[in-house]
C-alpha positions as CSV (number, residue, x, y, z in Angstrom):
1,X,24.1,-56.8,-52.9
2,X,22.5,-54.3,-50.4
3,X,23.7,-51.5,-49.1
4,X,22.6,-48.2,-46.8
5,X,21.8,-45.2,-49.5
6,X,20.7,-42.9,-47.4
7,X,19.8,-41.6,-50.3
8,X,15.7,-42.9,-49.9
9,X,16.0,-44.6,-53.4
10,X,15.8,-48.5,-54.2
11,X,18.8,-50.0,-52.2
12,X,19.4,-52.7,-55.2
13,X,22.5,-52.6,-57.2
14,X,24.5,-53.8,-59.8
15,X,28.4,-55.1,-59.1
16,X,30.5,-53.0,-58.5
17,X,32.3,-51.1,-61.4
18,X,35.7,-49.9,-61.5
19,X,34.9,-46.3,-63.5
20,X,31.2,-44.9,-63.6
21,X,31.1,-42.2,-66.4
22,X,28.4,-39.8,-66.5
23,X,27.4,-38.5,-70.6
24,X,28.3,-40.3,-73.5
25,X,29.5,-37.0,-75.4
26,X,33.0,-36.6,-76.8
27,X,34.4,-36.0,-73.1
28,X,33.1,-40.1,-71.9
29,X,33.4,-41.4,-75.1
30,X,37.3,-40.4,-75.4
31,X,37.5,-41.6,-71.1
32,X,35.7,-45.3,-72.1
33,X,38.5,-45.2,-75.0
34,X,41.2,-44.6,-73.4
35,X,40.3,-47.0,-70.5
36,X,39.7,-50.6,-72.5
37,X,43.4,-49.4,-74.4
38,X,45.2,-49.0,-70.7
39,X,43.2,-52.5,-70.1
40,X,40.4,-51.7,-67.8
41,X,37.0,-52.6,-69.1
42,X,34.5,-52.9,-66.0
43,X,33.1,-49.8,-66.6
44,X,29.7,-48.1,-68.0
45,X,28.8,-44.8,-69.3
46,X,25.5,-43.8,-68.2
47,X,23.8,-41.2,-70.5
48,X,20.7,-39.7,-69.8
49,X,19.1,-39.5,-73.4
50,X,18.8,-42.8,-76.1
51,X,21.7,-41.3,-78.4
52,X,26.0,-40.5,-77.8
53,X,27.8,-37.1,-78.7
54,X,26.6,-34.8,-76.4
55,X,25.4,-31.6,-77.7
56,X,25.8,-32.3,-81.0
57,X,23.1,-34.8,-80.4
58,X,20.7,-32.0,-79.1
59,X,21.8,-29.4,-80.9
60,X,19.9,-30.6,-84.5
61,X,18.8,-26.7,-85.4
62,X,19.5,-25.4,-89.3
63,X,23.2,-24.6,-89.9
64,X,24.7,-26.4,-87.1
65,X,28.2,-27.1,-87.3
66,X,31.3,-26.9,-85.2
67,X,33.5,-23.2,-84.7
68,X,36.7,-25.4,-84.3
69,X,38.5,-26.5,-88.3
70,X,37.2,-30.4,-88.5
71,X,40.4,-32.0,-88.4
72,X,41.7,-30.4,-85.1
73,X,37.3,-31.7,-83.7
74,X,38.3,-34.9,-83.5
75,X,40.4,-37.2,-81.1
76,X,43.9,-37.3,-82.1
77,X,43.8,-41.3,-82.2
78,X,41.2,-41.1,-84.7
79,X,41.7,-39.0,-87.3
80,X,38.8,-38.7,-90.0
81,X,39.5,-38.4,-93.7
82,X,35.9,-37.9,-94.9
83,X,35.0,-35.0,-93.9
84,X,33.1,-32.9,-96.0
85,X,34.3,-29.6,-95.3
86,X,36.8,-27.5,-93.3
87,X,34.0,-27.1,-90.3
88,X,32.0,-29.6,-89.7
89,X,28.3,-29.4,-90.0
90,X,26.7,-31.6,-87.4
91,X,25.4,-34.5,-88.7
92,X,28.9,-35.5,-89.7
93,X,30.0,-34.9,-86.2
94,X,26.9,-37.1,-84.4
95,X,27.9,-40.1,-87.5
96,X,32.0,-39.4,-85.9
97,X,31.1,-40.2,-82.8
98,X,28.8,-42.8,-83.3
99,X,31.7,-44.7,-85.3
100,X,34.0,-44.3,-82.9
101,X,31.8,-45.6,-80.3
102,X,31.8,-48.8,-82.7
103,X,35.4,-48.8,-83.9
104,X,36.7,-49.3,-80.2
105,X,33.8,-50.8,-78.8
106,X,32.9,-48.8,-76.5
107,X,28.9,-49.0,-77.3
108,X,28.0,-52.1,-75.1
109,X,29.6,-49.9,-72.1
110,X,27.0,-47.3,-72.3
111,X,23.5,-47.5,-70.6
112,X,21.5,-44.6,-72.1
113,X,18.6,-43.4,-70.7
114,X,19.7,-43.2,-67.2
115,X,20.5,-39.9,-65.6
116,X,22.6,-40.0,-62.5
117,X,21.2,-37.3,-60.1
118,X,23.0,-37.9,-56.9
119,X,26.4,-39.6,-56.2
120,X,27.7,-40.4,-52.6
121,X,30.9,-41.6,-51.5
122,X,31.4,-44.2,-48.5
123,X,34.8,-43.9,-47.1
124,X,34.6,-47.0,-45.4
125,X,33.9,-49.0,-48.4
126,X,36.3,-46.3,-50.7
127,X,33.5,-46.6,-53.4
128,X,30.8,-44.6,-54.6
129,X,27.3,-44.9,-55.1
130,X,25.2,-43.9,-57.8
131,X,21.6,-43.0,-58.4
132,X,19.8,-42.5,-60.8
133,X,16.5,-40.2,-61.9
134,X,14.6,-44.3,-61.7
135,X,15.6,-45.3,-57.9
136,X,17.8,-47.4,-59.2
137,X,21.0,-47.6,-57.6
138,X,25.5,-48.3,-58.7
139,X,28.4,-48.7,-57.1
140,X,31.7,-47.5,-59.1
141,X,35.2,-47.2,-57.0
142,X,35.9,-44.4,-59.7
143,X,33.3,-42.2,-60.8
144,X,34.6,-39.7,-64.1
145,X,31.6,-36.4,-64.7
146,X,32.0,-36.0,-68.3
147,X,28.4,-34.3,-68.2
148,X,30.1,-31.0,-70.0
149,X,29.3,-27.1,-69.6
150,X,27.0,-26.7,-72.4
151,X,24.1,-28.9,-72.1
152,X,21.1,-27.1,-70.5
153,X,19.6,-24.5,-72.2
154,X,18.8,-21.4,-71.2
155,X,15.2,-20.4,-70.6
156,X,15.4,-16.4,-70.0
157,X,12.4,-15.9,-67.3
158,X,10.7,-13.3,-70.2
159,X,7.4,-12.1,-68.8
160,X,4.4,-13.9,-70.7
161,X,6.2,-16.6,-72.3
162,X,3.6,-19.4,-70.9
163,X,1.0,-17.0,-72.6
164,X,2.2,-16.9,-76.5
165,X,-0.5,-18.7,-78.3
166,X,2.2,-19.3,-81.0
167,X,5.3,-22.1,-80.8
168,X,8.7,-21.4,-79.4
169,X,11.3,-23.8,-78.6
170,X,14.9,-23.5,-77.6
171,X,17.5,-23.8,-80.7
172,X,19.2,-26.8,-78.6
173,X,15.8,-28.5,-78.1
174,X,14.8,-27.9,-82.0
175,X,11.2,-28.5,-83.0
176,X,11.5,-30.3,-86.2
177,X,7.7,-31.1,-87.1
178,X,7.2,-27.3,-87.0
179,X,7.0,-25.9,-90.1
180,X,8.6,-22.1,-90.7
181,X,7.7,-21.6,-94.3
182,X,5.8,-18.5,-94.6
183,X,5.9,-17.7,-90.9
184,X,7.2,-14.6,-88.9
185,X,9.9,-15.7,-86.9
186,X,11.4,-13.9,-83.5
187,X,14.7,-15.3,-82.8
188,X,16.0,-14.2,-79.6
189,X,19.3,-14.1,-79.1
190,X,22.2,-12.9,-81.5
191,X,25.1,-15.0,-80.6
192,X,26.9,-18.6,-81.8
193,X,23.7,-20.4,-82.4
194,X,21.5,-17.6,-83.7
195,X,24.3,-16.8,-86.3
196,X,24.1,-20.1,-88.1
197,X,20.1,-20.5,-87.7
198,X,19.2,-17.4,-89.1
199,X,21.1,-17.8,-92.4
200,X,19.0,-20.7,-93.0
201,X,15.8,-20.3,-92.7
202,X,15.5,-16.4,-93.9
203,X,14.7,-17.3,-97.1
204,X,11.9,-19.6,-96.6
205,X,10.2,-17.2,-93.4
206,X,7.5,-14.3,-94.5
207,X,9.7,-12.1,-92.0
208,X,12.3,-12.8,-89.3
209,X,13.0,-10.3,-86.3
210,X,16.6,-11.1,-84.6
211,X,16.6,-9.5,-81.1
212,X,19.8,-8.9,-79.9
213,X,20.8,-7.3,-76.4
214,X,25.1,-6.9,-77.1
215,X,27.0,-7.0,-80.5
216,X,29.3,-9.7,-81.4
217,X,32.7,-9.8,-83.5
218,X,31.8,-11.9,-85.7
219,X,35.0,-12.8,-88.6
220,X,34.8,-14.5,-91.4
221,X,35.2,-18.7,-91.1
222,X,36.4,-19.2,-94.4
223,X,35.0,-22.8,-95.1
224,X,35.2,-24.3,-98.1
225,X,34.1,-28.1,-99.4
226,X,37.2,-30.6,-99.4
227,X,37.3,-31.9,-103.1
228,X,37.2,-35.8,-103.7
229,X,41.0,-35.7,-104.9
230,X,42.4,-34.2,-101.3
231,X,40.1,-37.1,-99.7
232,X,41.2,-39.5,-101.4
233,X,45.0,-38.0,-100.3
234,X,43.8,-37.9,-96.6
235,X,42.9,-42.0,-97.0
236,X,46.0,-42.7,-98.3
237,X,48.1,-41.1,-96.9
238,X,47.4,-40.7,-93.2
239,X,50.9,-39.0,-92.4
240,X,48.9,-35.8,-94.5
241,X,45.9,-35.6,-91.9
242,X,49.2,-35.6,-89.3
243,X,50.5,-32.5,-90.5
244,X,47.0,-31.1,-91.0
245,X,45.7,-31.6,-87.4
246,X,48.9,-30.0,-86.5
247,X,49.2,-27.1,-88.4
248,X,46.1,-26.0,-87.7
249,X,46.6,-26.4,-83.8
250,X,49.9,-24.4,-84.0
251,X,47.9,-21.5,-85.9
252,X,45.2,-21.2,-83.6
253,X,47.6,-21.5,-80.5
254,X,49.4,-18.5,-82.0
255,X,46.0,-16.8,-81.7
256,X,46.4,-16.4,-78.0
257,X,48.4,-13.4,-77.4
258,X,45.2,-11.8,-79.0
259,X,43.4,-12.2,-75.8
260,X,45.9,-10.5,-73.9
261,X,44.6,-7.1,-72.8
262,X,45.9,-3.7,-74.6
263,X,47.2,-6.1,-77.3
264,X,48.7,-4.9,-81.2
265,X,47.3,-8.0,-82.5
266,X,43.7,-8.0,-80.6
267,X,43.8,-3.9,-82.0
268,X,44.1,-5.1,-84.8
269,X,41.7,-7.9,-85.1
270,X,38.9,-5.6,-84.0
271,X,39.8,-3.6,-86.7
272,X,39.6,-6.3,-89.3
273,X,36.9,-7.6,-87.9
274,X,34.6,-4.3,-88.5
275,X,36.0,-3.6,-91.4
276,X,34.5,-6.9,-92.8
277,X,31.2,-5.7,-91.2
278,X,31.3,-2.7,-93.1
279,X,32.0,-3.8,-96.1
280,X,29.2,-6.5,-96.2
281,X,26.7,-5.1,-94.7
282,X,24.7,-2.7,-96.9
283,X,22.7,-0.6,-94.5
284,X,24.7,2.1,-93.1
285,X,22.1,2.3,-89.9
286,X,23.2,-1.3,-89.4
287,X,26.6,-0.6,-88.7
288,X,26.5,1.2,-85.3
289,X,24.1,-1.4,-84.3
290,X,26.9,-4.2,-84.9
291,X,29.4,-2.7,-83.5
292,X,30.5,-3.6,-79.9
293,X,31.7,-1.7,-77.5
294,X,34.1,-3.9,-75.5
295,X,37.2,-5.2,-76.9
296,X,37.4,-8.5,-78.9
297,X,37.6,-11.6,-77.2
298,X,35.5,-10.4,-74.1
299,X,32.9,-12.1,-75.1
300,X,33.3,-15.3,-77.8
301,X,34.6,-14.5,-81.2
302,X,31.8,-15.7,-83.5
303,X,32.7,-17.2,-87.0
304,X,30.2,-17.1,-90.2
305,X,30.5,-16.8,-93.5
306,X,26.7,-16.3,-94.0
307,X,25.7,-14.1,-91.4
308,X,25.8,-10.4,-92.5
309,X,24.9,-11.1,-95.9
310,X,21.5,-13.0,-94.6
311,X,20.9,-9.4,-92.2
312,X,20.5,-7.9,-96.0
313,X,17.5,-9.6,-96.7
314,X,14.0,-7.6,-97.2
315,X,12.9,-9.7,-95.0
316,X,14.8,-9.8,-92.0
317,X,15.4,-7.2,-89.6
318,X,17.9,-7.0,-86.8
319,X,16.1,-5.3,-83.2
320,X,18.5,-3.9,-80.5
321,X,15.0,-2.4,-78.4
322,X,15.2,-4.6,-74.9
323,X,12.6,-7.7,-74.9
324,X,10.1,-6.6,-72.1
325,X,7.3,-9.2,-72.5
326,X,5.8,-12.1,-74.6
327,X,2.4,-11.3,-75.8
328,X,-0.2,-14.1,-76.9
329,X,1.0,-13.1,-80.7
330,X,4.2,-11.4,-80.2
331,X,7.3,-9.6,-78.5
332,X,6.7,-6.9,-76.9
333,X,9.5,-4.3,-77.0
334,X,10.7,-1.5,-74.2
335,X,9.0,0.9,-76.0
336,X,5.6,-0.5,-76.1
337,X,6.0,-1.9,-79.7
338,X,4.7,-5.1,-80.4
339,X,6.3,-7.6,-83.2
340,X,3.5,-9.8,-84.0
341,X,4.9,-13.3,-84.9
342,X,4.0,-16.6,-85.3
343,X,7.0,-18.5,-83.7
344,X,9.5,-17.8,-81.4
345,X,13.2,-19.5,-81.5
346,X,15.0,-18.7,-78.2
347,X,18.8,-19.0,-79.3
348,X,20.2,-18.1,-75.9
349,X,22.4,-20.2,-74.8
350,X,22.9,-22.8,-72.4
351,X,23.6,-22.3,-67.9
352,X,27.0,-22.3,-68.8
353,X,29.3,-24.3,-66.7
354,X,26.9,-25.2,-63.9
355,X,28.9,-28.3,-64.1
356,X,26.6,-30.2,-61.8
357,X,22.7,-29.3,-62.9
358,X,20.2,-32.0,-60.9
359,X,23.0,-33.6,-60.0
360,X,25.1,-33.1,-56.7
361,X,28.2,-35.7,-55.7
362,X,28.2,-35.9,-51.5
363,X,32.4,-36.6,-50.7
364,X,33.7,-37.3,-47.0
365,X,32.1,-35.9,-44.0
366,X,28.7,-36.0,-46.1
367,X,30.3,-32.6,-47.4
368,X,28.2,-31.6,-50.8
369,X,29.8,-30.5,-54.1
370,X,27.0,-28.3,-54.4
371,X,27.8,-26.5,-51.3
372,X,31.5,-26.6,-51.8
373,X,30.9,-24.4,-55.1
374,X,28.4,-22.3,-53.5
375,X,31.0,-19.1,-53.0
376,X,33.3,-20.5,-56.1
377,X,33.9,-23.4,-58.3
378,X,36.8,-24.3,-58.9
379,X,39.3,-27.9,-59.1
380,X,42.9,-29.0,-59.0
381,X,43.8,-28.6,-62.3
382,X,40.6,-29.2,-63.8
383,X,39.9,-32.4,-63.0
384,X,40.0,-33.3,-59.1
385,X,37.9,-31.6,-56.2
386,X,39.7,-31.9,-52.7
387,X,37.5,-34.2,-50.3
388,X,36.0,-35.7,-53.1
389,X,37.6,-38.9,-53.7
390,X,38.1,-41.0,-57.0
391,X,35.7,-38.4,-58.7
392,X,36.7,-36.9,-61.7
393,X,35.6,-33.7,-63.9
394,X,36.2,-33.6,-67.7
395,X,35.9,-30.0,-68.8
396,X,35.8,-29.3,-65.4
397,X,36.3,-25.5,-64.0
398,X,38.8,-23.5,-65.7
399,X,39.3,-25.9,-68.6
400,X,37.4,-24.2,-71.4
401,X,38.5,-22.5,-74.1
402,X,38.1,-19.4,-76.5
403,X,41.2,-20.0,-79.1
404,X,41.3,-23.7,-79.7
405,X,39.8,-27.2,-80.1
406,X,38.0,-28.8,-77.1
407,X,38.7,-31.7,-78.0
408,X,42.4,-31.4,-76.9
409,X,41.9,-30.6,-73.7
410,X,39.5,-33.8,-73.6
411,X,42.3,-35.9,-74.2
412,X,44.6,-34.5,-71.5
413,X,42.5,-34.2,-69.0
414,X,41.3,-38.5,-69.5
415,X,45.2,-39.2,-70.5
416,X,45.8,-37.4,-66.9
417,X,42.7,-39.6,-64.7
418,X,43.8,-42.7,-66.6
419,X,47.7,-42.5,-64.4
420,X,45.4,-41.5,-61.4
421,X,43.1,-44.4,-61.7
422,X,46.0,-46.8,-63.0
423,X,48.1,-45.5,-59.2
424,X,44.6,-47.2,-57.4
425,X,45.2,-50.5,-55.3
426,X,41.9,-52.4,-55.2
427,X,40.9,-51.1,-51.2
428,X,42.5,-47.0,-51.5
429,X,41.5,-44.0,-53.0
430,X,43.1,-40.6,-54.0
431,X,42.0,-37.1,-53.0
432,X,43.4,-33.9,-54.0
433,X,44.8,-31.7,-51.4
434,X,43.1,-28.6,-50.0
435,X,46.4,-26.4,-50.1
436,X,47.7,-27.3,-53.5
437,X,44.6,-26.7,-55.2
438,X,43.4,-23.7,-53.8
439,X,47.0,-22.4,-54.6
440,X,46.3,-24.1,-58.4
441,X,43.3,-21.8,-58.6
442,X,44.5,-18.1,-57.3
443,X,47.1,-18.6,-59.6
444,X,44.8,-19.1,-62.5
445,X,42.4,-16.9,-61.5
446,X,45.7,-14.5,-60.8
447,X,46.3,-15.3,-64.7
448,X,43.0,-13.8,-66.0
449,X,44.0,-10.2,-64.6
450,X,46.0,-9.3,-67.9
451,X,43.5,-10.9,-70.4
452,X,40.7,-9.4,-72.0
453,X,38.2,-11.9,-70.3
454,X,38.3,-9.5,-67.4
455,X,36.9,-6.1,-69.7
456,X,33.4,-5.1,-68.8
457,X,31.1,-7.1,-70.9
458,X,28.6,-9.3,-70.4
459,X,29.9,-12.9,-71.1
460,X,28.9,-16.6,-70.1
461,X,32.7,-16.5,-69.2
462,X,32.3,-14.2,-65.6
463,X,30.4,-15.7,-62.3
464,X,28.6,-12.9,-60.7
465,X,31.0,-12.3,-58.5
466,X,33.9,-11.1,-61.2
467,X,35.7,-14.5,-60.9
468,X,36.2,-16.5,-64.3
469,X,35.2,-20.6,-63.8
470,X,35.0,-21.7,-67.3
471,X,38.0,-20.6,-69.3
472,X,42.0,-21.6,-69.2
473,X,43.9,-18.4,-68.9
474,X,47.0,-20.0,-70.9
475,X,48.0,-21.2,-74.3
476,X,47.5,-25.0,-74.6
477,X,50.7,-26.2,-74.7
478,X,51.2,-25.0,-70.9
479,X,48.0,-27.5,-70.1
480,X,50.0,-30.4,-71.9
481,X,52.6,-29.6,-69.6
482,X,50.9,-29.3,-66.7
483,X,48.5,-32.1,-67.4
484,X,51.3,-35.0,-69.0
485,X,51.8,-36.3,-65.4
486,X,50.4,-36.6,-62.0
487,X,52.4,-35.2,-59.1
488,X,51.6,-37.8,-56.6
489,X,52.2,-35.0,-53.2
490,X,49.5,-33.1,-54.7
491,X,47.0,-36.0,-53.7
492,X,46.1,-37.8,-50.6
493,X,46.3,-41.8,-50.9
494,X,44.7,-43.3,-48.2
495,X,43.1,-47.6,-47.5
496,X,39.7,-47.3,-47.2
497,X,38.2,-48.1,-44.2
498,X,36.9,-51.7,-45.0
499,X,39.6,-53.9,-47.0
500,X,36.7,-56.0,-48.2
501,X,35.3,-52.4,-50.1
502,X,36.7,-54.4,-53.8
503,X,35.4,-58.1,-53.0
């Protein structure tokens, strides 16, 4: 079939599809699972690189492993007996999601190496069409962007970078045939990735500079190896991994009121939190170095067992001067010092909850998502963009979170498109309203005035204009709520303008 683009691509495409998913991660995985169970299999995931999982497929550096307890980071229908410790390190998270791409056979549904960068919807024809980095063109009535908020790195525009006659890389783009035995190391960046890198590879680097710009609370994770006896309980007897996944939601959902501002139990977490500092950490001059100066949970609590002790190493040394330039052999510091090294590892981070990256969704009146976030982004109730038809956000804005698993708000967010695709005749499609959402939004973003996420700190969290995209304000159980059904005069259902749009 042919069709007007007006996108100047290749005007050939495939049949028409009732769901297009953009990213294999846990976000399209979980949607293509949930869609062959409510009976709907014309669908494909398109992902952009040859593998599935996301970032745990990109993020491959030493010591990486999930923040959330392993048995809560992982889909509720599938609960996993086998892992091999209370977080998960990442190759057991990757081998997860690859099973459960087999288990529920979700694997000849996705077509990797295709990136969708543009998406446009035709009203008259109530689909959408897609296109991707090739020319090559879909059509999908239902498009679901599981892309995710944390999958392009970070590059900070550091002065001289191009010039360093060493190797750097980005700790999400790891480069594996380089060997850092006997090097000196500069790893920029101090936060969630650089915590678990630097632990393991300081004892096999000649020296290793960590630069960091703001002081984390860092508290203690408390992993610890599951024993072959309580795996062999998990296996058989599955009500056990139940009770598990449950009881460790429940105690990280009572962690909430800790982000509440002028909070006892946030005092009092700060507290513990640099009292562990001080007691591991052997340098004295250290200790004012690691100590922020916000409260916690401005920023992300970090979690490491491993951390502090590695910072008492001979070898390592922790640099709070600003970064002003990348020589041809080093870092050059604010105060005219240079540290000479061999490699740098940027550890900072990813464009956090761009949400859209190179690519841009055009909805009715040829009206661009791009341009409709340009002074805010934001979505009814995570998921839905008012005139934006049959698209779809998982982790959308406002759906992150700083206390709990991802994963469960994954699996209300699909549970919740699922009803909204399921209310679809074969020639309509659903938009959300204007005035409900917007009215959805100034109440969350109303929320966020009595939580710490509002301190002054600098934190992936914040846009630059003081609003908060990325997080949800609220304990989880409110998003259940909120999430467990559709209200149907929230959203526009409308024919679309040619009844033969399905044939």
């Amino acid at each position: 079939m042919t069709i007007d683009t007006k996108s100047g691509g290749a005007k050939e495409t495939d049949d028409l599809l009732d769901v297009a998913i953009i990213g294999a991660g846990f976000s399209g995985i979980c949607m293509g699972v949930k869609l062959r169970a409510a009976g709907m299999t014309n669908f494909k995931i398109f992902e952009k690189t040859g593998g599935v999982s996301g970032t745990w497929s990109d993020n491959t550096y030493p010591g990486a492993a999930c923040d959330v307890p392993s048995h809560l980071y992982c889909y509720s229908f599938e609960p996993n007996p086998s892992w091999s410790r209370a977080f998960s390190p990442q190759p057991e998270i990757q081998a997860y999601a690859e099973r459960c791409v087999d288990k529920y056979g979700i694997r000849p549904h996705i077509q990797n190496h295709t990136e969708i960068c543009l998406a446009s919807f035709s009203e008259q024809k109530g689909a959408w069409l897609l296109t991707d980095s090739n020319g090559r063109n879909y059509r999908a009535r239902c498009v679901v962007n599981g892309v995710g908020g944390l999958n392009q790195p970070y590059i900070p525009d550091i002065p001289g970078l191009d010039k360093f006659e060493g190797t750097w890389f980005h700790s999400a783009r790891w480069n594996h045939e380089y060997d850092l035995t006997g090097k000196r190391v500069a790893v920029i960046g101090s936060a969630a990735s650089a915590i678990q890198i630097v632990p393991n590879i300081a004892h096999d680097v000649e020296r290793l500079f960590l630069f960091q710009r703001t002081a984390n609370y860092i508290v203690p994770r408390k992993d610890r190896v599951y024993s072959p006896r309580q795996k062999r309980i998990f296996r058989s007897f599955p009500f056990t991994l139940r009770l598990l996944r449950w009881w460790v939601f429940w105690r990280l959902n009572m962690h909430y009121p800790l982000f509440r501002q002028n909070s006892w139990l946030g005092d009092r977490a700060g507290k513990i939190a640099l009292r562990d500092m001080r007691r591991k950490i052997t340098d004295p001059k250290l200790h004012e170095k690691l100590t922020p100066k916000y409260p916690i949970g401005c920023k992300r609590i970090l979690l490491s067992d491993d951390f502090y002790p590695a910072l008492n190493r001979d070898n390592v040394d922790l640099v709070t001067e600003g970064v002003n330039a990348i020589t041809k052999d080093g870092v050059k510091l604010d105060d005219g010092s240079v540290k000479h090294v061999d490699a740098i590892i940027l550890a900072t981070g990813f464009k956090a909850f761009d949400f859209l990256h190179s690519l841009d969704f055009v909805g009715l009146a040829d009206r661009r998502l791009s341009q409709a976030w340009e002074h805010g982004k934001e979505a009814h109730r995570g998921v839905a963009v008012a005139g934006f038809p049959n698209l779809f956000f998982l982790l959308g804005p406002n759906t992150a979170l700083g206390h709990n698993s991802i994963i469960f708000m994954i699996e209300q967010q699909v549970n919740y498109i699922v009803k909204c695709i399921r209310k679809l005749g074969r020639n309509t499609y659903i938009d959300a309203k204007p005035s409900p959402m917007h009215a959805y939004n100034e109440r969350i973003q109303q929320a966020f005035k009595n939580t710490v996420w509002t301190a002054d700190c600098p934190s992936w969290y914040k846009a630059p204009d003081g609003r908060i995209p990325t997080l949800w304000p609220y304990n989880t159980v409110r998003y259940w709520r909120w999430m467990f059904k559709p209200k149907w005069s929230e959203y526009e259902i409308k024919p679309a303008g040619d009844a033969d749009a399905a044939s």
